[in-house]
C-alpha positions as CSV (number, residue, x, y, z in Angstrom):
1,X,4.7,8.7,-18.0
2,X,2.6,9.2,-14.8
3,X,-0.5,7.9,-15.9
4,X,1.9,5.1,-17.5
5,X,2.8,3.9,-14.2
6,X,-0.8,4.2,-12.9
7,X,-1.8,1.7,-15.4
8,X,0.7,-0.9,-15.1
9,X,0.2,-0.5,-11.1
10,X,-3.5,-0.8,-11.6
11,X,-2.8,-4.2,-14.2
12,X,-0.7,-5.6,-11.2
13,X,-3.7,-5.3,-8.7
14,X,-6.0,-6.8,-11.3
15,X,-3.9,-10.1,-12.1
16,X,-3.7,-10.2,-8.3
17,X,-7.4,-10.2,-8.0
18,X,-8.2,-12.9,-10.3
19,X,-5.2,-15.2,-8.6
20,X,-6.9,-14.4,-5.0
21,X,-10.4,-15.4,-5.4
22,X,-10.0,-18.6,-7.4
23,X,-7.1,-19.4,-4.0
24,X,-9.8,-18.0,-1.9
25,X,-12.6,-20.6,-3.3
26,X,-10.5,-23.5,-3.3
27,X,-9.0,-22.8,0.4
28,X,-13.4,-22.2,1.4
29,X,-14.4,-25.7,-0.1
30,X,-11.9,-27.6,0.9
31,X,-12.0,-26.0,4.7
32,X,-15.4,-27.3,4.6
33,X,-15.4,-31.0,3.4
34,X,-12.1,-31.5,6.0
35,X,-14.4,-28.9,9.0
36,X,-10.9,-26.7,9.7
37,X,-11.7,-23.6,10.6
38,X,-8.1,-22.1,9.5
39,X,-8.5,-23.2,6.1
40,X,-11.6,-21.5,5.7
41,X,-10.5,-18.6,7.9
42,X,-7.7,-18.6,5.3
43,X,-9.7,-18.9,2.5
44,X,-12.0,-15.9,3.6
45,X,-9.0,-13.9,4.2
46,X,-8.1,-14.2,0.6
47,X,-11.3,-12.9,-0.4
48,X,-10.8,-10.1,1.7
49,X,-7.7,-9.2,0.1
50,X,-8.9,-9.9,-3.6
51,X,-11.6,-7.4,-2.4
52,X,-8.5,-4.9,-1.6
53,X,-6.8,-5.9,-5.0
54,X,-10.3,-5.0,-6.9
55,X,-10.4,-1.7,-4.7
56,X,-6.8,-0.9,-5.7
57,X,-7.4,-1.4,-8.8
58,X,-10.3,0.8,-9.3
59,X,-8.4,3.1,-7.1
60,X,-5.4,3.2,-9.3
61,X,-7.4,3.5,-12.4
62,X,-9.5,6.7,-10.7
63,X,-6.4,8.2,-10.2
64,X,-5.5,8.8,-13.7
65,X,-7.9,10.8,-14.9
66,X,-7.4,14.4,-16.0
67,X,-7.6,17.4,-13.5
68,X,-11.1,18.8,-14.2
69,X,-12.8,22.1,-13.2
70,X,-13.7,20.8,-10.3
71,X,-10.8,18.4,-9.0
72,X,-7.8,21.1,-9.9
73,X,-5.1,18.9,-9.4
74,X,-6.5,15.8,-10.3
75,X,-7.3,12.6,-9.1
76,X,-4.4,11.2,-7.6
77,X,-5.2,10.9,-4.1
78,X,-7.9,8.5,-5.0
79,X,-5.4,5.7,-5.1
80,X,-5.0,6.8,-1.0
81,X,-8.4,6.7,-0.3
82,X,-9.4,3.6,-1.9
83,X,-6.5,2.3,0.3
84,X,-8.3,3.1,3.4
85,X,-12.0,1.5,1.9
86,X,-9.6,-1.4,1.3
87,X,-8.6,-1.7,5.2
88,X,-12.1,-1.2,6.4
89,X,-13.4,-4.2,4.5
90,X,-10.1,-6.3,5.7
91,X,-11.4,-5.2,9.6
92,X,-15.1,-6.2,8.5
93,X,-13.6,-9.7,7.3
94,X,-11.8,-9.9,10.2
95,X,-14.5,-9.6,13.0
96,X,-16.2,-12.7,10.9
97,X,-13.2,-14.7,11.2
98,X,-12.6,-13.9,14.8
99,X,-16.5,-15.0,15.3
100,X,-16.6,-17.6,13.4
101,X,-12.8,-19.2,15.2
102,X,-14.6,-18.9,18.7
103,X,-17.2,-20.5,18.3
104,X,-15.1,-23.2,16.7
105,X,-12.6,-23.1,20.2
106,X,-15.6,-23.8,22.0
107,X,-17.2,-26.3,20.4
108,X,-13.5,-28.5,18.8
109,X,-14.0,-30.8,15.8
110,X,-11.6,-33.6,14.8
111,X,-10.8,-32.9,10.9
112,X,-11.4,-34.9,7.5
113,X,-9.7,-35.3,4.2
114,X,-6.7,-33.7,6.6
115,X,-3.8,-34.5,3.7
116,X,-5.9,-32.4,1.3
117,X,-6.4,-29.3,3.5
118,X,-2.4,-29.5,4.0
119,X,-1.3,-29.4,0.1
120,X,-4.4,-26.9,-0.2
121,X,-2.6,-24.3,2.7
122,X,0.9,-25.4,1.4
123,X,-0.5,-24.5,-2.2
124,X,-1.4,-21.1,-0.8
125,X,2.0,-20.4,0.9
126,X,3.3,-20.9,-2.3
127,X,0.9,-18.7,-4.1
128,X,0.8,-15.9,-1.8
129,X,4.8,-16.0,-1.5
130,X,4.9,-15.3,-5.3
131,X,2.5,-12.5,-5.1
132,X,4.5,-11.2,-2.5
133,X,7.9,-11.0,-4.1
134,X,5.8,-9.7,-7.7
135,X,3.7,-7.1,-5.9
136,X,6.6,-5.6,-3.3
137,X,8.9,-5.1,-6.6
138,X,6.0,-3.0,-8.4
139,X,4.9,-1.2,-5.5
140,X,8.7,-0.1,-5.4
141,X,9.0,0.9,-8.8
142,X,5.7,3.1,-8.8
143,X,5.7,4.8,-5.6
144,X,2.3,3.6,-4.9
145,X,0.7,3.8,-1.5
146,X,-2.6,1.6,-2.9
147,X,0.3,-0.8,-4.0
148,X,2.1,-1.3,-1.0
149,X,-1.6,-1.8,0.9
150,X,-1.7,-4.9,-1.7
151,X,1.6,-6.1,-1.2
152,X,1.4,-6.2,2.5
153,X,-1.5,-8.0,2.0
154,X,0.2,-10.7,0.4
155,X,2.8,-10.7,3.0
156,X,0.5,-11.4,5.3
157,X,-1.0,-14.4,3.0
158,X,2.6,-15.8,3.5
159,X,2.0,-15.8,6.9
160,X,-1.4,-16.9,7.6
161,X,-1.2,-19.8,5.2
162,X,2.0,-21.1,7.2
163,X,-0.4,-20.5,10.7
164,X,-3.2,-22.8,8.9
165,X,-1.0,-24.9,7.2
166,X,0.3,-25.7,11.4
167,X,-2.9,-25.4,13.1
168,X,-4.4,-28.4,10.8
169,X,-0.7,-30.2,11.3
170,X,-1.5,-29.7,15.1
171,X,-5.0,-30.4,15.5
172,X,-4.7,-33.6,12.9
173,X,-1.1,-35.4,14.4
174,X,-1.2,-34.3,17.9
175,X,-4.8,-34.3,18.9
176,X,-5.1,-30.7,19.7
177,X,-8.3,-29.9,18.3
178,X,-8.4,-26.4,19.4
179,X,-5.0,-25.3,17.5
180,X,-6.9,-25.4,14.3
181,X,-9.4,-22.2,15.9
182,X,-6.4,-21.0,17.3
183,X,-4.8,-20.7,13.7
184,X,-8.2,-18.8,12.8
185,X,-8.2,-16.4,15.5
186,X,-4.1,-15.1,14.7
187,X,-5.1,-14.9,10.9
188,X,-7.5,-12.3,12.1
189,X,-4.8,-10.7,14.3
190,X,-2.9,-10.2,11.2
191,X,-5.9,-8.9,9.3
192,X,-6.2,-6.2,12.4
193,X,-2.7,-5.2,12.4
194,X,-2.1,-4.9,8.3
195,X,-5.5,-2.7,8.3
196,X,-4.2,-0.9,11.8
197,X,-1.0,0.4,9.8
198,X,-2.8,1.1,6.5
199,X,-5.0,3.4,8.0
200,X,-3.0,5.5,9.6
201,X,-0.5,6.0,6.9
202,X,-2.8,7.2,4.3
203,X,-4.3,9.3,6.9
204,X,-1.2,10.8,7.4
205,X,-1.3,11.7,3.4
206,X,-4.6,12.6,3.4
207,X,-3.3,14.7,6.0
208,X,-0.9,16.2,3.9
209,X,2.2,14.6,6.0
210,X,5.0,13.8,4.2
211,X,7.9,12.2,6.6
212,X,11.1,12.2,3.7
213,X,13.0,14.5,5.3
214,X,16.0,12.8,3.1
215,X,14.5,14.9,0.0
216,X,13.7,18.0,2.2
217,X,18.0,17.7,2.4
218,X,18.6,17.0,-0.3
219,X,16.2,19.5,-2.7
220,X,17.6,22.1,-0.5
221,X,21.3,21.1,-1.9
222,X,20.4,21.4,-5.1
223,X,19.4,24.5,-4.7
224,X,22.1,25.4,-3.0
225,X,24.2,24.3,-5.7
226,X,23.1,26.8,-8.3
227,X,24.7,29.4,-9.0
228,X,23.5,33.1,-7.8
229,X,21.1,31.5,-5.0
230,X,21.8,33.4,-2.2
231,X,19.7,31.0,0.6
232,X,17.3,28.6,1.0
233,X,14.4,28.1,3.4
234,X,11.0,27.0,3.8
235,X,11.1,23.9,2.3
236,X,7.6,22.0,2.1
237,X,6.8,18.6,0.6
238,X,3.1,17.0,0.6
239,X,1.8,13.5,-0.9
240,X,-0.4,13.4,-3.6
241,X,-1.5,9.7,-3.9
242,X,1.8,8.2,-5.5
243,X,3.4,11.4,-6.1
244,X,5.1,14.6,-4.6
245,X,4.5,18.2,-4.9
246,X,6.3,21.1,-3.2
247,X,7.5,24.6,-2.7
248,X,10.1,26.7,-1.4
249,X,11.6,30.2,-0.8
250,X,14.9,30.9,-2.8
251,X,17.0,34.2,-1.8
252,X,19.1,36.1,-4.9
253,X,20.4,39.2,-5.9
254,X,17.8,42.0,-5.5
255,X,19.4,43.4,-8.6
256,X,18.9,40.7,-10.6
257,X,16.8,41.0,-13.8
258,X,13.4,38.9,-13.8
259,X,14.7,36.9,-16.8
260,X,17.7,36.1,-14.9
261,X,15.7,35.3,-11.5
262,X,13.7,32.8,-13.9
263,X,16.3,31.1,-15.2
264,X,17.2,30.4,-12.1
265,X,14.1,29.4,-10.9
266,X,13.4,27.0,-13.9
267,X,17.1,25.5,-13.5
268,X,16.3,24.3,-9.9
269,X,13.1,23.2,-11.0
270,X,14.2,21.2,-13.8
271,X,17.3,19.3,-11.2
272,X,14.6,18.2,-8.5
273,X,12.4,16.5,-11.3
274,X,15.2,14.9,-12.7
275,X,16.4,14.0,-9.0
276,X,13.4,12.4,-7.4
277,X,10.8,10.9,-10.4
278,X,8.1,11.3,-8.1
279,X,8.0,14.8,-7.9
280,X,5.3,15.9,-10.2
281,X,4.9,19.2,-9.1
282,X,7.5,22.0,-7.3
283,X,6.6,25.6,-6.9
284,X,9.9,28.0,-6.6
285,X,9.1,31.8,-4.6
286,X,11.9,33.9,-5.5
287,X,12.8,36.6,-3.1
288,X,15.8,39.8,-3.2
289,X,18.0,38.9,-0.1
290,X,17.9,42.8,0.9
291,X,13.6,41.7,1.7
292,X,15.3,38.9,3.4
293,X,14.7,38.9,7.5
């Protein structure tokens, strides 16, 4: 089932990678017979994030190969690093739009064929609103960091396509040539601050941070709720790509038989899986409440 949602997550990235170059051509061609910066700005930006798709999508399909003798517990936290790779290149692409906008602010040209670069960035807005809304859903359904990198992406192709879409408007119907480099520079601010968070959450992974205290509760009341546990404690929780794996410490009877103290064990293993679907993996130490400090 796990590897089932790692495919269908890696087919959603891959759909979104064919959609983002072909927007990502036509936005570059037409930004340079009409000379707006924020078109092409916009247009390079969707090659950045087709770039990401394609990295999430090899990322996602890494991540479903088999533990080996050498990767124990598999391959999942692939899918978190290829999120970082993916938010490196968007920083990369970034510092070429930034460069590429000044130089334009400095140097202001009055725009061509401007009626066609405004259905091309309304087009986009479209598009990247519909990959938005498709991506957001399946990065909800499958837990999946790489995912949400992608979706955020296409958030933010929502909202650079609307700054191009008024920088041209601008520079063409009011005579401000500068607010078309001015569109280019705050799609690079976007690109900065999408790659900014990205980074830092799937360091935090890597990192083996997991901030859901909700299930820390919540596992801990289910084991509670069992019959014959005595306490709880030491509850621990760590990301593995998409996934969860965990421990904790259980008190019960010292007198208890170890078949008994199993069952136990294997009951309150069996409730947290069927609890939270992306626990994969949950490790139960049973210990006799007269050892317990």
């Amino acid at each position: 089932m796990k590897h089932d949602e790692l495919a269908k997550g890696g087919a959603v990235a891959g759909k979104s990678f064919g959609v983002l170059v072909g927007v990502g051509v036509f936005e570059v061609l037409v930004g340079l017979f009409s000379g707006s910066i924020a078109l092409i700005a916009d247009g390079i930006h969707s090659f950045s994030d087709a770039t990401v798709s394609f990295i999430v999508w090899l990322g996602l399909r890494f991540a479903r190969k088999a533990p080996d003798g050498k990767f124990h517990f598999g391959y999942y936290r692939a899918e978190t690093f290829s999120s970082i790779v993916a938010a490196f290149i968007m920083l990369i692409f970034g510092f070429l739009i930034t460069y590429e906008s000044y130089i334009t602010l400095l140097l202001p040209r009055k725009l061509i064929f401007v009626e066609e670069a405004l259905v091309t960035a309304f087009g986009a807005f479209a598009i990247a609103l519909y990959l938005a809304i498709y991506k957001i859903g399946a990065a909800r359904r499958f837990g999946s960091l790489a995912l949400k990198t992608d979706a955020f992406n296409s958030v933010k192709d929502v909202m650079t396509s609307v700054i191009a879409f008024l920088g041209i408007a601008l520079s063409h119907f009011f005579g401000i040539l500068q607010t078309d480099a001015i569109a280019g520079i705050l799609i690079a601010v976007f690109i900065y601050t999408v790659a900014y968070v990205v980074i830092k959450e799937a360091s935090l992974v890597l990192m083996d941070a997991c901030t859901c205290p909700e299930i820390v509760s919540d596992i801990e009341k289910i084991a509670k709720s069992v019959v014959h546990v005595k306490g709880v404690h030491d509850v621990r929780l760590r990301k593995l790509g998409p996934y969860i794996v965990g421990d904790m410490h259980i008190n019960v009877d010292g007198n208890m038989t170890i078949n008994e103290a199993d069952r136990i064990r294997e009951q309150i293993e069996e409730k947290v899986k069927e609890e939270f679907d992306k626990v994969i993996e949950f490790k139960i130490r049973l210990e006799p409440t007269n050892n317990h400090k």
